[in-house]
C-alpha positions as CSV (number, residue, x, y, z in Angstrom):
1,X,90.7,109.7,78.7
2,X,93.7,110.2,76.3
3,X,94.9,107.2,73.6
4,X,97.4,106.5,76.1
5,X,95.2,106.2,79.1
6,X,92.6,103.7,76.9
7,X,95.3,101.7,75.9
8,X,96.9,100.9,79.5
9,X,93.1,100.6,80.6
10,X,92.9,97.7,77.4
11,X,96.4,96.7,78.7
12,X,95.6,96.1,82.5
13,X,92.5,94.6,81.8
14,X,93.8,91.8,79.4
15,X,96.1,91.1,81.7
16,X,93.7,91.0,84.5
17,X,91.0,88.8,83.2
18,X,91.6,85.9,85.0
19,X,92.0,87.2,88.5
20,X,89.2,88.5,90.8
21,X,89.3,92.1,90.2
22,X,88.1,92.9,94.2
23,X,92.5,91.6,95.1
24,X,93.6,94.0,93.0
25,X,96.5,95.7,95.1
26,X,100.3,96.3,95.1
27,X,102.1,93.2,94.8
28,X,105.7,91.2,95.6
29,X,108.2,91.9,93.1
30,X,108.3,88.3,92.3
31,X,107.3,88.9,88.8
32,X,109.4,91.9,87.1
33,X,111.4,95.1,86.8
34,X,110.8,98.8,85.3
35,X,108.4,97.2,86.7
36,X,108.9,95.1,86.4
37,X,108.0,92.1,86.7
38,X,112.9,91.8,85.9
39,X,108.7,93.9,84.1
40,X,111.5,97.9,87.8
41,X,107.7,98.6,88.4
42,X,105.7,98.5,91.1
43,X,103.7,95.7,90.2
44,X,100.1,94.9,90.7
45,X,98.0,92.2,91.0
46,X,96.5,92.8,88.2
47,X,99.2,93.0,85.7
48,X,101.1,90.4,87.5
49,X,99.0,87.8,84.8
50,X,101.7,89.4,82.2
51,X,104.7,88.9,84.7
52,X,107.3,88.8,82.2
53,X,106.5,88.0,78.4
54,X,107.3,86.5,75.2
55,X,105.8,83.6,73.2
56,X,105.2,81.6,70.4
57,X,103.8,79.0,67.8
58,X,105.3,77.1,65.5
59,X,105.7,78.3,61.6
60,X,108.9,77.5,59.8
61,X,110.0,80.1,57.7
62,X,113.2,82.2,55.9
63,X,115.8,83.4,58.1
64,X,115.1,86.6,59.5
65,X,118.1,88.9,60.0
66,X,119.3,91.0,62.8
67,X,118.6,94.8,63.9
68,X,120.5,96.3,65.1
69,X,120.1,100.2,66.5
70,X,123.7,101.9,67.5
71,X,123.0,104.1,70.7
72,X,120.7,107.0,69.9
73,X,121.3,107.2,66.1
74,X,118.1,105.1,64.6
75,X,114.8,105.5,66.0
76,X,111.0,104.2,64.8
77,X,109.5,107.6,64.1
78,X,106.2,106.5,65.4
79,X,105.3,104.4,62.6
80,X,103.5,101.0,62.9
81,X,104.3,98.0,60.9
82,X,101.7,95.7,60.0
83,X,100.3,93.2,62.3
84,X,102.5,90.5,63.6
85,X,101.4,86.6,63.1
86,X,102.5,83.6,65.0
87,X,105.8,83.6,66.4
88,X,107.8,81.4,63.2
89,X,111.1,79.8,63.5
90,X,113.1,76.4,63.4
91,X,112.0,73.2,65.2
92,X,114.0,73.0,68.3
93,X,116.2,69.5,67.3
94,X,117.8,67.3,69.6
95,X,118.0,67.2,73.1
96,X,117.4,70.6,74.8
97,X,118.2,69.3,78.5
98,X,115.3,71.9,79.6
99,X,113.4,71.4,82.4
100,X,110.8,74.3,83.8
101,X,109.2,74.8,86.9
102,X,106.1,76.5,85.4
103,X,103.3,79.0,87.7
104,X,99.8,77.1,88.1
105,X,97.4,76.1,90.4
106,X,99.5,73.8,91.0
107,X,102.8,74.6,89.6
108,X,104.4,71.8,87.9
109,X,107.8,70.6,86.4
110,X,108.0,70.5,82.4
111,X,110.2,68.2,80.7
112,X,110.5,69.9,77.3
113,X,112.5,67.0,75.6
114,X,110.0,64.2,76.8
115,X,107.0,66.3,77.6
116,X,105.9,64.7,80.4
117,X,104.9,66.9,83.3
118,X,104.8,66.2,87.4
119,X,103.0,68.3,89.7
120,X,104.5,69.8,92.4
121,X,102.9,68.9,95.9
122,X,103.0,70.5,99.7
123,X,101.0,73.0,98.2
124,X,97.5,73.7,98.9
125,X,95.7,75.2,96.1
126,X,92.5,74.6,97.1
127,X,90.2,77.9,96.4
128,X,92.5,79.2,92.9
129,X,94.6,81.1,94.5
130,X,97.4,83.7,92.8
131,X,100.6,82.2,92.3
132,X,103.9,83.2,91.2
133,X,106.9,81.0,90.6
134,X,110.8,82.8,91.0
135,X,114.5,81.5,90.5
136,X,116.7,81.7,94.0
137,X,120.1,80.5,92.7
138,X,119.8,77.1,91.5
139,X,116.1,76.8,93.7
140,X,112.8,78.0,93.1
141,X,110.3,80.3,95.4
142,X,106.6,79.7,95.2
143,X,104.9,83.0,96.3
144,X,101.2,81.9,97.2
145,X,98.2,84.7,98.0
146,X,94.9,83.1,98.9
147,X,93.3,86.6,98.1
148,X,90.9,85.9,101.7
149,X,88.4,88.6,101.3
150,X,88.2,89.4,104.7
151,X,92.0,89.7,105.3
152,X,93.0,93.6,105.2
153,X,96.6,93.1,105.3
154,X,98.7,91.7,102.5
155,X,100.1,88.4,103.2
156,X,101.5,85.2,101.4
157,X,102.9,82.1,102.0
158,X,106.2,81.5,100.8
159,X,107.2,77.9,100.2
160,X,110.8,76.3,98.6
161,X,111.2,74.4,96.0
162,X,114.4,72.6,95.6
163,X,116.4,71.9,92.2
164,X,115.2,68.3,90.8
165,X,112.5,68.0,93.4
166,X,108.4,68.5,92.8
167,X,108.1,69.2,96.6
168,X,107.4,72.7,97.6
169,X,108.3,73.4,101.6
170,X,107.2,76.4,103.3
171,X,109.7,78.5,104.8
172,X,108.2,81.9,105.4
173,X,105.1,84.2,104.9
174,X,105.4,87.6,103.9
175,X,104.5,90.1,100.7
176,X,107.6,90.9,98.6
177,X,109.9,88.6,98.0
178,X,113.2,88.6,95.5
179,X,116.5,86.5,95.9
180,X,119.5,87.5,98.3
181,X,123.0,86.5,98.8
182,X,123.5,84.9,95.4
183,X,120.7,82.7,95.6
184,X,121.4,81.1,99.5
185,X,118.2,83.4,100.7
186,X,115.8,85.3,100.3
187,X,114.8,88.8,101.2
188,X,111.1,89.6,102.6
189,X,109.2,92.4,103.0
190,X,106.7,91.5,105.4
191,X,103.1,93.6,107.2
192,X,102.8,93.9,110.3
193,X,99.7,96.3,110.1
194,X,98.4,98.1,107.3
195,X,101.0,101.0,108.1
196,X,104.0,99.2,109.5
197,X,106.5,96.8,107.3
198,X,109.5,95.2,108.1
199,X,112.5,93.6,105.9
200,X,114.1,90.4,106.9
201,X,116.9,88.6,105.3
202,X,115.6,84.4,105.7
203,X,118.0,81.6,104.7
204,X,116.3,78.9,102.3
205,X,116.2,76.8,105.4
206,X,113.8,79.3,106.7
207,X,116.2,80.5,109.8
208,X,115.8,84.5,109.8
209,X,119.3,85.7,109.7
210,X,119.6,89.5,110.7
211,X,116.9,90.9,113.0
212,X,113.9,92.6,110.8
213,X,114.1,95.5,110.4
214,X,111.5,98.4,109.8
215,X,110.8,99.7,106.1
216,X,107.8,101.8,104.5
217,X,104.8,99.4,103.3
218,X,105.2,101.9,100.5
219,X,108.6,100.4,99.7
220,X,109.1,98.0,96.5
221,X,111.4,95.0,96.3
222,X,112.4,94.6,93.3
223,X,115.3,91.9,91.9
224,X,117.0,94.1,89.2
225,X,118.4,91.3,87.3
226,X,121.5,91.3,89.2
227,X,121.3,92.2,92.7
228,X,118.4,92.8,94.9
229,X,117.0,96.6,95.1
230,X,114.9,98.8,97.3
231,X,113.0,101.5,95.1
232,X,111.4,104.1,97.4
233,X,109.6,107.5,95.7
234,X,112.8,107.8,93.3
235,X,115.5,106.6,95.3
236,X,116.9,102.7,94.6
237,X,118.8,101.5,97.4
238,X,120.9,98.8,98.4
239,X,118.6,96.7,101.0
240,X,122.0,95.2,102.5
241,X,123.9,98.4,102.9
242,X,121.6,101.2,102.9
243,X,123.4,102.8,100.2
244,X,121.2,104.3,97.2
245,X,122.5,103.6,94.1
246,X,120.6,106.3,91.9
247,X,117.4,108.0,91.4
248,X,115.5,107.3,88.9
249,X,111.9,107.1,87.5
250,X,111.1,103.6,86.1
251,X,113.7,101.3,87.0
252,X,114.2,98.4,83.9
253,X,117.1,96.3,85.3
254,X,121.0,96.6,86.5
255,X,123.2,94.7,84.5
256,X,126.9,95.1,84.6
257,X,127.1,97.6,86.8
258,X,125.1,100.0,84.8
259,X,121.2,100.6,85.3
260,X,118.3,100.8,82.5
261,X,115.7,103.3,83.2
262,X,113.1,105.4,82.0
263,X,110.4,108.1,83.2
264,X,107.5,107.1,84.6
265,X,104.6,109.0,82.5
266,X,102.0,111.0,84.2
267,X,98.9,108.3,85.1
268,X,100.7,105.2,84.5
269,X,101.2,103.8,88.1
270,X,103.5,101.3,89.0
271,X,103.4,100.6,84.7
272,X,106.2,102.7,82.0
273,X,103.9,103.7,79.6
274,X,106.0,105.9,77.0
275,X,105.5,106.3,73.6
276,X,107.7,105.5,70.8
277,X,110.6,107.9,70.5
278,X,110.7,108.6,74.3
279,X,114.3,107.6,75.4
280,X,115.5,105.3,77.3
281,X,118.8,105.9,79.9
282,X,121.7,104.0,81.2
283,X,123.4,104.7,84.1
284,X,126.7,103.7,84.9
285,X,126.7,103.3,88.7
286,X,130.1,103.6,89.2
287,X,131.2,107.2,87.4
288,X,127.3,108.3,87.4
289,X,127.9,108.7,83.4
290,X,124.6,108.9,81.2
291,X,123.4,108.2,78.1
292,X,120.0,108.7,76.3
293,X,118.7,105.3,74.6
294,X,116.2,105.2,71.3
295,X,113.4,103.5,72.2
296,X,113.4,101.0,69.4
297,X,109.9,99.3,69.4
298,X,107.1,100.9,67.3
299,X,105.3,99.7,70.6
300,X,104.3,101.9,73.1
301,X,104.4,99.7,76.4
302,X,106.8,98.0,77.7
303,X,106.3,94.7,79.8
304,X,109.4,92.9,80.7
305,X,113.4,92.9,80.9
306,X,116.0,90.0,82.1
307,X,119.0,90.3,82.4
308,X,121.6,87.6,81.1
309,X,123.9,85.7,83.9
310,X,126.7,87.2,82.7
311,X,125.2,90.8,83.2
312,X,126.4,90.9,79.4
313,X,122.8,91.0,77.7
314,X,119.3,92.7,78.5
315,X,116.3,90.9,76.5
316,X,113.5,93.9,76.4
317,X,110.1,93.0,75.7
318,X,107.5,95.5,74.0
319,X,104.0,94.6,74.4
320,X,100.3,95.7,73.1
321,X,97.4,93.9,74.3
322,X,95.7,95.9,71.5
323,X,98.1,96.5,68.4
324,X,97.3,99.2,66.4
325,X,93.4,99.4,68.3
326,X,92.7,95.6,67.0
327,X,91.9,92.2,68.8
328,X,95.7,91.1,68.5
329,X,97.8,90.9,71.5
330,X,102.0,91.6,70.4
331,X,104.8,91.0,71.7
332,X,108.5,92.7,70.6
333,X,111.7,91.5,72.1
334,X,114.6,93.9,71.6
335,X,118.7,92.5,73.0
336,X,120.7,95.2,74.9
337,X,124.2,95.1,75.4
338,X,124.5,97.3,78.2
339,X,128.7,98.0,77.4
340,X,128.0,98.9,73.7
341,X,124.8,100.7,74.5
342,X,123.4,98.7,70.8
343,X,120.3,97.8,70.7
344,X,119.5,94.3,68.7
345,X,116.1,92.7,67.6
346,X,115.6,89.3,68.5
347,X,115.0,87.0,65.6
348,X,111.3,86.1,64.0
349,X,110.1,89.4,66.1
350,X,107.7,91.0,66.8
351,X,104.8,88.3,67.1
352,X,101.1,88.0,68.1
353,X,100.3,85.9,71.3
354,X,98.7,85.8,74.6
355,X,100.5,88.1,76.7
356,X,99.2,86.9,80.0
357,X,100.8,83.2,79.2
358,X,103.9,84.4,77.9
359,X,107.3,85.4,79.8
360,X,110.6,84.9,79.1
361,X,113.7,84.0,81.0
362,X,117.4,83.3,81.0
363,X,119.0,79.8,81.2
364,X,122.4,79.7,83.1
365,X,124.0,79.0,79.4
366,X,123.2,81.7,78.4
367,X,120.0,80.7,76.3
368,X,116.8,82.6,76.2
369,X,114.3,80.9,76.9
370,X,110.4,81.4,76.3
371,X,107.3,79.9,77.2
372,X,103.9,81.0,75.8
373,X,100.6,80.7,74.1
374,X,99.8,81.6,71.1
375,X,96.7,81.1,68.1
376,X,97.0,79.3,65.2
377,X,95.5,77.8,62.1
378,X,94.6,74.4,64.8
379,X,93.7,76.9,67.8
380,X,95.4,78.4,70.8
381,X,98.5,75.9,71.5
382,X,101.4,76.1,73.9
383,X,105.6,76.5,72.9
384,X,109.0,76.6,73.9
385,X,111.2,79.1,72.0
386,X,115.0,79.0,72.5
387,X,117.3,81.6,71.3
388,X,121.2,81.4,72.2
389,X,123.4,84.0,70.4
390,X,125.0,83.7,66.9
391,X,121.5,81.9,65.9
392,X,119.7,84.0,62.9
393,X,116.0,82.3,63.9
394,X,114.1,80.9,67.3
395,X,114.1,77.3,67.9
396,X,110.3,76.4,68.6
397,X,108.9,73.5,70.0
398,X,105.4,72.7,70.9
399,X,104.2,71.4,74.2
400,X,101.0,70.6,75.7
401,X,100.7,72.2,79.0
402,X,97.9,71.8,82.2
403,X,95.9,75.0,82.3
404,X,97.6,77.9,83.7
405,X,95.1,79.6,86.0
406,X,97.1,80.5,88.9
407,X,97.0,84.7,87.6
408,X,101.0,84.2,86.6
409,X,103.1,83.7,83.9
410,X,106.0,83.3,85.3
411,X,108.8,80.0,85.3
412,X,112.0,79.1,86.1
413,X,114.5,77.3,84.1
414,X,116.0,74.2,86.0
């Protein structure tokens, strides 16, 4: 087995430590792109502990200035800084007006200015069973797998979770599942057998609106950051028209018309698992035009990429369950700006934390938002980070969370 291969191995099994290791199979794209998992891969169950990533504890320090890495110009060379500690920034002051639906069995609704926390019900969880949480328009999905070990074909139940509300309603049951017409639906890729799938467009009221259609099982789903995608073998296609939009290897998101990609290396199923140096490549989907992107983390593995609202931003995250061969798990979030084609480093990165209870996400100000766990001198403890641009350090505040044991680290921003 090559470095490479032992350090996916290290990274699927961090990721995978909580969930029972006999459901490991393709999942929904629920959780990223390039992947991802957002992290586009074809995800798996598996990795989907890591489902998009980023994290942090609380360590005020000096401001820590930009990076910034003009198109193909700067690179890292290979070489590895020293080990990251805890995530360090401001306190997050004032009112933050945050509230996040957050994955557990069950999910639940943080307040991050008051801290309380409200479980959502109309779910059963009885059993630990995996669950993912994902933003449709201003709602939330709940994709639920009861991982029954004598059920041979991949099924979960679907449920809606309206803005404001801690009630989860179920409106469907299927496998994939990513956000359609701006947030009003959702589209499903559902089994019928093991060798027959079908897509169906479903309203958020649960009414199916075109007929299902038929699509390969071997098919991914995948919400790009700004419009849904089906990526088959290389092709990424439209799911409402049909019409493929490019071919590519690892899809990482489409923002602003133009699509982030990179190759898919030899082994690395379903996971982009390049090395420093190997380039990254945006597409413009209009005129076809391509350009070759550094690849500006000393970290070898990439884990997640969200896309800003405005289509105006791409937050990367880098990650290494085992930095440099050691026991500390990093993360490294990068800012694209797809129309420049510059690369920026997020403030107060990278950072060590627990990859599979960190993600990241964007708020509809534009904020980025981040959720995770991290160590520190008092133990393992929970955060908020907040970054909005023009800000030269994260805005951290601690939270105390339930556990998170529901395989996910996903949450949406409300």
């Amino acid at each position: 087995m090559t470095g490479i291969e032992e350090r996916l191995a290290d990274a699927l099994a961090a990721r995978a430590e909580a969930v029972d290791p006999a459901s490991v199979r393709p999942l929904p794209a629920v959780q990223r792109v390039g992947r991802r998992r957002a992290r586009v891969r074809g995800v798996w169950l598996a990795p989907v502990a890591a489902a998009a990533a980023v994290a942090v504890i609380a360590t005020v320090v000096g401001i820590v200035a930009h990076r910034v890495v003009p198109g193909i110009k700067e690179g890292t060379g290979g070489r590895m800084p020293p080990v990251p500690g805890p995530l360090h920034g401001a306190p997050l002051a004032g009112s933050s007006g945050l509230r996040l639906l957050v994955a557990a069995d069950p999910p639940f609704v943080l307040n991050v200015d008051t801290g309380a926390v409200r479980p959502v019900t109309g779910l059963n969880v009885k059993g630990n069973p995996v669950l993912s949480v994902l933003a449709v328009g201003k709602d939330a999905v709940v994709w639920l797998d009861r991982r029954a070990p004598s059920r041979s074909i991949p099924r979960a139940e679907i449920y809606l979770v309206r803005r404001g509300t801690t009630r989860a309603t179920r409106i469907a049951t299927g496998w994939q599942v990513v956000p359609a017409d701006g947030g009003r639906a959702i589209w499903l890729v559902s089994y019928k057998d093991l060798h027959h799938c079908t897509l169906t467009e479903i309203a958020l009221d649960g009414r199916t609106r075109p007929r299902a259609r038929p699509i390969s099982c071997s098919t991914q789903l995948i919400d790009s950051g700004s419009r849904p995608v089906l990526v088959h073998g290389r092709r990424v296609v439209d799911p409402a028209t049909g019409r493929t939009l490019l071919s590519t290897g690892s899809l990482w998101a489409i923002a602003d018309g133009r699509a982030l990609t990179s190759t898919l290396t030899r082994g690395c199923p379903g996971v982009s698992c390049l090395g420093p140096g190997r380039p990254l490549t945006l597409t413009d989907l209009r005129t076809g035009t391509r350009w070759r992107l550094p690849w500006p983390s000393p970290i070898s593995f990439t884990d997640q990429a969200v896309v800003r609202p405005d289509g105006r931003l791409i937050a990367l995250d880098f990650a290494d369950p085992a930095y440099q061969g050691g026991g500390t798990q990093v993360t490294d979030v990068w800012l694209l700006d797809p129309a420049t084609r510059h690369f920026r480093h997020l403030p107060d990165m990278p950072a060590a934390v627990h990859l599979k209870f960190t993600s990241m996400a964007w708020a509809s100000d534009s904020r980025l938002v981040m959720l995770a766990q991290t160590g520190g001198p008092r133990g393992d403890g929970n955060l908020v980070a907040v970054w909005k641009p023009g800000q030269r350090q994260l805005a951290l505040r601690a939270v105390r969370l339930p556990v998170r044991n529901s395989g996910s680290d996903t949450f949406v921003i409300w």
